[in-house]
N, C-alpha and C positions, 0 to 999 in steps of 0.2 A: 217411397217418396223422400223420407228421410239421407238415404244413401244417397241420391243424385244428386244431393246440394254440395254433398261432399266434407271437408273437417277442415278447422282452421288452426294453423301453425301452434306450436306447443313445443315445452322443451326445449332439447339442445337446437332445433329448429328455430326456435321463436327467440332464443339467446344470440344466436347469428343475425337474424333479422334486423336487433335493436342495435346491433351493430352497425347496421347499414347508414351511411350520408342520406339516405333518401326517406328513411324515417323517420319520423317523427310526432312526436303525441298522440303514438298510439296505429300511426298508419303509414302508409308511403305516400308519399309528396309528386308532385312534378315538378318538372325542374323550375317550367315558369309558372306562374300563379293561374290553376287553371278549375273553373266551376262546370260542375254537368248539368246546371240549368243557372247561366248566368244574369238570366233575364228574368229571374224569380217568377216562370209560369207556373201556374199551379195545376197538381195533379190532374185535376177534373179536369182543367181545360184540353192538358196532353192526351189524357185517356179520349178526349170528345173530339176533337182533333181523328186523333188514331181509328174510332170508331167510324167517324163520316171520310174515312179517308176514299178518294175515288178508284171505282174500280181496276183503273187502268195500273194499279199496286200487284196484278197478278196477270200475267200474260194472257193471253185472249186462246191460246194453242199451247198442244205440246211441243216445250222444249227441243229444238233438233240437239241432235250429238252422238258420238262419236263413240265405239264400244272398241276399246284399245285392250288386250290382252298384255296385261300388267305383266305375268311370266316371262310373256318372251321379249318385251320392250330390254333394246340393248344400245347402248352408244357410249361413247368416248368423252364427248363434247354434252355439258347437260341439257337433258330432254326433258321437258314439262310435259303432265297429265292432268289439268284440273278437274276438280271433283264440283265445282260450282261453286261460291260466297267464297271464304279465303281456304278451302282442302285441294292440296295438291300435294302430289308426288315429284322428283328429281330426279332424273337416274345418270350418273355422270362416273364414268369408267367401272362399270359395277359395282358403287353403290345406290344404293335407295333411298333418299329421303323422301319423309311424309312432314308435311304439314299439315298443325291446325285440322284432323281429320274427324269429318262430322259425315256421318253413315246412317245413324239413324233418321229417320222421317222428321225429324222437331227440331229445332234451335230452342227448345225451354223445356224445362220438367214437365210440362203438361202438355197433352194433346191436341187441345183447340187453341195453341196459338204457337207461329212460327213453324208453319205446317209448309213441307219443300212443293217446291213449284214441281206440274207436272212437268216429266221427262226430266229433271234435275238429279235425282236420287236413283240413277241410273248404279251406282257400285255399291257393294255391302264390303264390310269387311274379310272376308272370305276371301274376294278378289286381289285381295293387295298382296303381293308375294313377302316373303322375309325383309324386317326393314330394320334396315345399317343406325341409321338413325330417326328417333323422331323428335320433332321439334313443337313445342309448345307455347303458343303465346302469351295469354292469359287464359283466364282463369272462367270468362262468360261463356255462356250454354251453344254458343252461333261458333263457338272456338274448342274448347274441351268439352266430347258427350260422353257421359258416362258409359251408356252399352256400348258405345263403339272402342272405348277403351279395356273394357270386360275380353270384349271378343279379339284386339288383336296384342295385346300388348305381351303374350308369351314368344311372339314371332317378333320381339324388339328386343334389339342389341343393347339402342345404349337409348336414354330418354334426355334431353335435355329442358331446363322448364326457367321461370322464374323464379325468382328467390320469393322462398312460401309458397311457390302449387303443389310442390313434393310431397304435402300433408294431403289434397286430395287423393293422389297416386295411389300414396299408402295405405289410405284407408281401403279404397276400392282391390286394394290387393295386388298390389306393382311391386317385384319385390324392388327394397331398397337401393339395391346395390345397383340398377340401371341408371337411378336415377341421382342427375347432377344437376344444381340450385344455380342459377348464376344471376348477379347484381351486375347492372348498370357497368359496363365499361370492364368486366372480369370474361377472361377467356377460356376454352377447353379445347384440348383435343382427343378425340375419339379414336379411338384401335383400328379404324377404316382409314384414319390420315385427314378424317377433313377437321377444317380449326373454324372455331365459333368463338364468336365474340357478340356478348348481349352490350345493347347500343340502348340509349333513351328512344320512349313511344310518350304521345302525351295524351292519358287515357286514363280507364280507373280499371279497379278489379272488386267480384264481388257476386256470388253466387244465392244470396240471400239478404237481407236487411243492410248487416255491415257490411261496409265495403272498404277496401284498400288493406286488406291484410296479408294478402301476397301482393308480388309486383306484376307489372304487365312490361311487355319489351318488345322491340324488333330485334335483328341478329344479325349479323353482318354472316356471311359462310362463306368461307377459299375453301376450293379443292381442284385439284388437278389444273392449275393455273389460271383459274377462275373467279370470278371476285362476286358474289350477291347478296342481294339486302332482301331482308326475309322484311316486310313492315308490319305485321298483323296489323294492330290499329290505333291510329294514331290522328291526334288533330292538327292541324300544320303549327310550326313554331320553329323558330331558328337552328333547332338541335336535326333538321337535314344537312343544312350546311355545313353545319362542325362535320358531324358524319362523311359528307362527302369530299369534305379537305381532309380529314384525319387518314383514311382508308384511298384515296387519290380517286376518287370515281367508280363506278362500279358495270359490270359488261351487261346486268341482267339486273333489276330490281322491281318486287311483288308487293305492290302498293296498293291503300282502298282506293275504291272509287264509288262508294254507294251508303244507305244507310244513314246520309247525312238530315242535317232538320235545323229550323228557323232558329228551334228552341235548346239545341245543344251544340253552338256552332263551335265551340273549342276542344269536344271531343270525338267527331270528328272529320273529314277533310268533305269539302265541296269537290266535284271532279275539276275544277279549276285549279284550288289549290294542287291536287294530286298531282297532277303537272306539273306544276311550279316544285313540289318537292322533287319533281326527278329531276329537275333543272338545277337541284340545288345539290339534289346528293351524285350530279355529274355522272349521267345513266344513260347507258348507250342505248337499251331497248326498256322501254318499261311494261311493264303487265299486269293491268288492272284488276282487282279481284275485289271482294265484297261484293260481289251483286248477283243476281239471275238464279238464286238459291230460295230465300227468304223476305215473309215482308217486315221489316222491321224498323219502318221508315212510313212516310205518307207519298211519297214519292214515285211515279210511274215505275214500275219494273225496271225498262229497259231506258229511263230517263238519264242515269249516271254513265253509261257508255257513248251515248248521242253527243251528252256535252263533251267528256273526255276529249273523243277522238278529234272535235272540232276544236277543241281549246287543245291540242296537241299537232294539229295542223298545223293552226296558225304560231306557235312553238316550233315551229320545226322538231316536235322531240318524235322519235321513232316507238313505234306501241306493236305489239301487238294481242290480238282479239281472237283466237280457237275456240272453237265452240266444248262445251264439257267433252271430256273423254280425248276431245281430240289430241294427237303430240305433237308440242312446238319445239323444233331443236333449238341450239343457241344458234347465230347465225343464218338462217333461213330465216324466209320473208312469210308473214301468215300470207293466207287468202285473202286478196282482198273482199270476200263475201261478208256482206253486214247481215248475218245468218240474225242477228235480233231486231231488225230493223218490220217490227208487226206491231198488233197494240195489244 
C-alpha cells in the first residue's frame, strides 16, 4: 500500500524544484490564484454529496468499443486509440505515444473506490506494443497507476513527466535515465524527433495528504508537421489563450470534459468551458477525454459529452467522439454514432 503512493522529491531533485518561478513556500503555485474547495465545503458534506450521488454516475450497460490491435495500427498522419478517462495512445509515422495510461481496474489505491466502468478496461498492458514516448501528466491515481507503470515501463524509450513525478518513477523502479523533469514553458526533444514543450494546466498534484510537491502540466507535442496539445487536467483560466497565440493554433487538441463539481469549480473545466478552451487555444478538432472511465464526480456518466457536443455545436468548434478502442485518424470525420447516448 505503501509503494502506490509513491515518494516525494528529495535531493539534487528537490534542489531544481526550489528553483522553479512556480514554487513557492514549500509547493507549486498556479499561475492565477486557484483553491480546490473554494467555497469552503466541508468534508462531510462532499463525502454525503458523493455517497447519495444518483445512480445514473454508472452506465445502465456494457460499454460498446472497439478492440484495435495496437501491433499492427500504422499511419503517417496521427491516429488516436483511447483507453477511456484521459489514456490514449498516438501513432503518427511510426512512433508511439501513450498517454496518461491507467490499465489497472481503480483510479485509487484501493479497491472499492474508482472501480472502471463495465466494458471500459477493455486493454492491459501487455497490449500496447513498444512506446517511443510516454507522457505524464500529474501525479493523481485517474492519471499515473502504479501496476500499470510496473508492467510497461521496460518497453519505454524515453518518459517524459512534470517537474517532481520522476521521484515516483524512481522509486517504483524506472530507470533514471528515461526519465526527463520539465517545468512550465521548458522544452525536449526525444531520439524519435518529436519536440515537447510542458505548458501551464491549473490544477494541484498529490498522491497522499500533501499536495503540490511535484507539478502537474499539459504539453504541447510537434512531430511530423503536426501541432497537439496534450491537456491532462486543468480548470479554465486565461493560460489557453496565451497557449494558443504563443504555438499559433493547434490541428488536434485532448481536453477534459468530465469530472467537474459545484464544489471544486476552478480545478476543473465544465464541458462548456472545455469548449471555450479549444476556442481559445485555436483547435481545429477537439477531443474530449476525462469521462466514460470512472466515477469521480456526482454527475451522470455520460452527462459531460451531451453538454459538450451541444455546447460545441452551437460553437461551431469541430469535436470528435470514438468510442474506447476505437482509431480516430487526424483528418477523417468520427461516426456520427452517439454510441453513449443510454442512461
Amino acid at each position: 500500500m505503501i509503494k502506490v503512493l509513491g515518494k516525494r522529491p528529495s535531493g539534487d531533485r528537490q534542489i531544481k524544484i526550489a528553483d522553479s518561478p512556480h514554487y513557492k513556500n514549500g509547493e507549486f503555485k498556479n499561475i492565477e490564484e486557484t483553491s480546490v474547495n473554494p467555497n469552503k465545503v466541508s468534508i462531510v458534506k462532499i463525502l454525503k454529496d458523493f455517497y447519495n450521488r444518483p445512480s445514473t454516475v454508472v452506465p445502465g450497460k456494457v460499454l460498446p468499443s472497439v478492440k484495435t490491435d495496437l501491433f499492427k495500427l500504422d499511419s503517417e498522419i496521427p491516429a488516436v486509440v483511447w483507453f477511456g478517462h484521459s489514456s490514449y495512445m498516438i501513432k503518427s509515422a511510426g512512433i508511439n505515444i501513450l498517454v496518461d495510461p491507467v490499465f489497472s481496474s481503480n483510479a485509487s489505491p484501493v479497491k472499492f473506490f474508482g472501480k472502471a466502468f463495465a466494458g471500459s478496461n477493455i486493454y492491459g498492458a501487455e497490449e500496447i506494443p513498444q512506446v517511443d514516448l510516454l507522457l505524464i501528466t500529474h501525479d493523481h491515481f485517474d492519471h499515473l497507476d502504479y501496476k500499470t507503470i510496473l508492467k510497461l515501463h521496460k518497453k519505454v524509450k524515453a518518459i517524459v513527466v512534470p517537474l517532481g513525478l520522476g521521484a515516483h518513477l524512481e522509486y517504483w523502479g524506472v530507470d533514471r535515465n528515461k526519465i526527463t523533469e520539465l517545468d512550465w514553458w521548458n522544452g525536449h526533444h526525444t531520439d524519435s524527433g518529436i519536440e515537447i514543450t510542458a505548458t501551464p494546466a491549473r490544477h494541484f498534484s498529490g498522491r497522499s495528504l500533501k499536495r503540490a510537491t511535484s507539478l502537474w502540466t499539459s504539453y504541447v507535442l510537434r512531430h511530423n508537421g503536426k501541432k497537439l496539445f496534450i491537456g491532462g487536467d486543468s480548470g479554465y483560466d486565461n493560460q489557453f489563450k496565451i497557449i494558443g497565440n504563443k504555438f499559433n493554433g493547434f490541428d488536434l487538441a485532448f481536453l477534459e470534459c468530465g469530472q467537474y463539481g459545484a464544489d471544486w469549480p476552478l480545478i476543473h473545466m465544465t464541458p462548456e468551458q472545455t469548449v471555450q478552451a479549444a476556442k481559445d487555444l485555436n483547435v481545429d478538432v477537439l477531443f474530449p477525454v476525462h469521462w466514460s472511465k470512472f466515477v469521480l464526480s456526482t454527475h451522470a456518466w455520460n452527462e459531460p459529452i451531451r453538454r459538450l457536443t451541444a455546447s460545441a455545436q452551437n460553437a461551431s468548434q469541430k469535436y470528435v467522439t470514438p468510442m474506447i478502442g476505437e482509431v480516430y485518424s487526424l483528418g477523417e470525420n468520427c461516426k456520427p454514432l452517439h454510441w453513449w447516448d443510454f442512461e
